[in-house]
N, C-alpha and C positions, 0 to 999 in steps of 0.2 A: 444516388450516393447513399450510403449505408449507414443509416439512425445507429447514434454510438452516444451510449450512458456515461457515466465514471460515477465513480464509488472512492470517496474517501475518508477515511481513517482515522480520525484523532487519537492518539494514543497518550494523548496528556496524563497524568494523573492526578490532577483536578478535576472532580464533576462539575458539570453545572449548577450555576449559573457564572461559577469562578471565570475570572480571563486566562486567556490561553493563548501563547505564543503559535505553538501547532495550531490551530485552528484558525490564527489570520495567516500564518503559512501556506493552511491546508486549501482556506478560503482563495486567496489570491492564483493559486494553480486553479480551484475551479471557476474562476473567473479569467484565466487564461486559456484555458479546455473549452468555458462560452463564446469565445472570440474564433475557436477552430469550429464552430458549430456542435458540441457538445455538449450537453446536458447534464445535472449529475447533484447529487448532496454528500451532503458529509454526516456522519457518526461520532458521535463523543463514546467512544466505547464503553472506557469506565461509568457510564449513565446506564449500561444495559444487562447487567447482572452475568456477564459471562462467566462463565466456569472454567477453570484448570481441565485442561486432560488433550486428548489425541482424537477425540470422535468427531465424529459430525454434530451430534447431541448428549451430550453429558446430564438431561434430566432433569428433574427435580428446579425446573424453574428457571434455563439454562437460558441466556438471552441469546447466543452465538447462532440460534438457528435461522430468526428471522432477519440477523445480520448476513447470514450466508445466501440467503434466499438473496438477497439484494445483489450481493455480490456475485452470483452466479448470473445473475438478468443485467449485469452490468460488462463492456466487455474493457473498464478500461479501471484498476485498484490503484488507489497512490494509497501510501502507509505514510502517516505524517507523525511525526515523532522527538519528543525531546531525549535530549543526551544527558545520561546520571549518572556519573564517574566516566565518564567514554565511552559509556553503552548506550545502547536502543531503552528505552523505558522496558519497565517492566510490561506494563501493559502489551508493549507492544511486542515484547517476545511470548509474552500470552498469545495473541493474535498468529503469530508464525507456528505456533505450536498446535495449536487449532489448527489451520491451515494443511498441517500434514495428512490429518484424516483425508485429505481430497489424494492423495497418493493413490488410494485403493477405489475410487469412484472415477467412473469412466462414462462415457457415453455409447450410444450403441457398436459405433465401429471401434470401441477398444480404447479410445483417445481417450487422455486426461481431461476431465469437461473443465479445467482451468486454459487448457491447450487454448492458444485464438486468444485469448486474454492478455492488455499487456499490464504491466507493474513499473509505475515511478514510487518514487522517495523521496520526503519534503521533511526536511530538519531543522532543528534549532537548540540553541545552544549556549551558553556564556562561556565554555572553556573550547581548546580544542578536541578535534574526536568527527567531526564531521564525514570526512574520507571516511575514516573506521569503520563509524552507525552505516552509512552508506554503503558498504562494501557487503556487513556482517548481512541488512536485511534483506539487499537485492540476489544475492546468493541463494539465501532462503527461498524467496518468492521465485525464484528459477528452478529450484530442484523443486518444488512441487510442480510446475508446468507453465506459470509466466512468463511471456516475454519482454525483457526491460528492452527499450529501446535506446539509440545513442542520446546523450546526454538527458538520460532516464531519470536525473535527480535534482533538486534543489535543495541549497541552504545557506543559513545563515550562523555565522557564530559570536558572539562578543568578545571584548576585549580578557583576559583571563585576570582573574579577580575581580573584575568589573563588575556591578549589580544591574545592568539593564541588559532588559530584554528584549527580543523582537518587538514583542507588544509595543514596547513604548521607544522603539530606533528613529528618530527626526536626522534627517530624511531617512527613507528606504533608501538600502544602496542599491546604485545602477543595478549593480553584479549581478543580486540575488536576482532581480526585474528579469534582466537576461536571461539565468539561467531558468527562473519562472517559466516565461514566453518560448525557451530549446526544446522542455519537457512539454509542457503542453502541446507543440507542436508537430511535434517527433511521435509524440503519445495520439493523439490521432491521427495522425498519418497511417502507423505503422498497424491500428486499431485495423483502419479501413479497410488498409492489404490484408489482415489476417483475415478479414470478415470474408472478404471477396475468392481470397485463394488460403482455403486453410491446412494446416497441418496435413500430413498421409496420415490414415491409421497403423498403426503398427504392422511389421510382416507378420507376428505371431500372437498369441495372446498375451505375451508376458512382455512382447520386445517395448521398451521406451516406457514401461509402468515401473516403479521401481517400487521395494517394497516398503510398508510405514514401519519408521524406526518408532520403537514403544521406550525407551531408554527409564528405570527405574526412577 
């Protein structure tokens, strides 16, 4: 059976040592990905000084590279994320934004070297927007070359106006457990098959590459 990492994502925007809803979200998937035999840590991103832009390395002290290092050696991303008016965190459309630089990086036969790699979603939240963040960032991490697989996401929302948060929800509900325990499951599963039988290479040099939008 085929040794499968994961890589997840905080995309809080509190550093450490603050608490962090995404992060016992993020924790709790990879302690569901533990139980499918899976391996894996997690990133407080905002801890690692990344940079704005489109590249693979944007310089001058840029953390995203040895984030990406990780996540190329890993074949399995969850993107764990709060919702701020019904969006993905900033942070975290940083992160998809970065990500597109892997458009123009392939591997020898032409593949996207995201290709084989799959992507869940782990949210949280006090209003609604769950579906939303969930829709906006899996889309994302597909047109770059991930594969979400069924029931690729989890989350949690609160009551709207309500002040708690995951962090501090007595009890966990079932739901979230559930949909926890689909993703992590589903997520390596579907890891294993891509390990075992992967992508074709393109028929041409261009087919299935698409090109990196640089948008002003």
């Amino acid at each position: 059976m085929a040794s499968i990492r994961a890589l997840v994502l905080n995309c809080t925007l509190k550093p450490s040592p603050a608490p962090s809803s995404s992060e016992v979200l993020g924790q709790e998937v990879l302690d569901a990905l533990g139980d499918q035999g899976v391996s894996g840590e997690m990133i407080r991103v905002v801890d690692h000084s990344v940079r704005f832009g489109v590249s693979t390395d944007e310089g001058d002290g840029d953390g995203w590279p040895a984030i990406r290092a990780k996540l190329l050696d890993a074949q399995i991303l969850v993107i764990a994320t709060p919702i701020w008016l019904g969006q993905p965190s900033a942070v975290c459309k940083m992160v998809l934004e970065r990500l597109d630089a892997e458009l123009s990086e392939t591997d020898p036969e032409g593949r996207l070297r995201t290709y084989g790699k799959v992507a869940g979603v782990a949210v949280v939240g006090n209003e609604d927007g769950a579906h939303h963040t969930i829709g906006q960032v899996q889309q994302a991490l597909n047109e770059v070359g991930f594969t979400c697989p069924a029931a690729g996401a989890t989350y949690w929302v609160g009551e709207a106006l309500h002040k708690t948060d995951y962090i501090d929800a007595r009890p966990k509900p079932d739901t979230t457990g559930r949909t926890t325990t689909a993703l992590a499951l589903n997520s390596a599963h579907l890891a294993r098959l891509l390990a075992e039988q992967p992508y074709p290479p393109p028929q041409t040099r261009d087919a299935g590459v698409g090109p990196s939008r640089q948008p002003g």
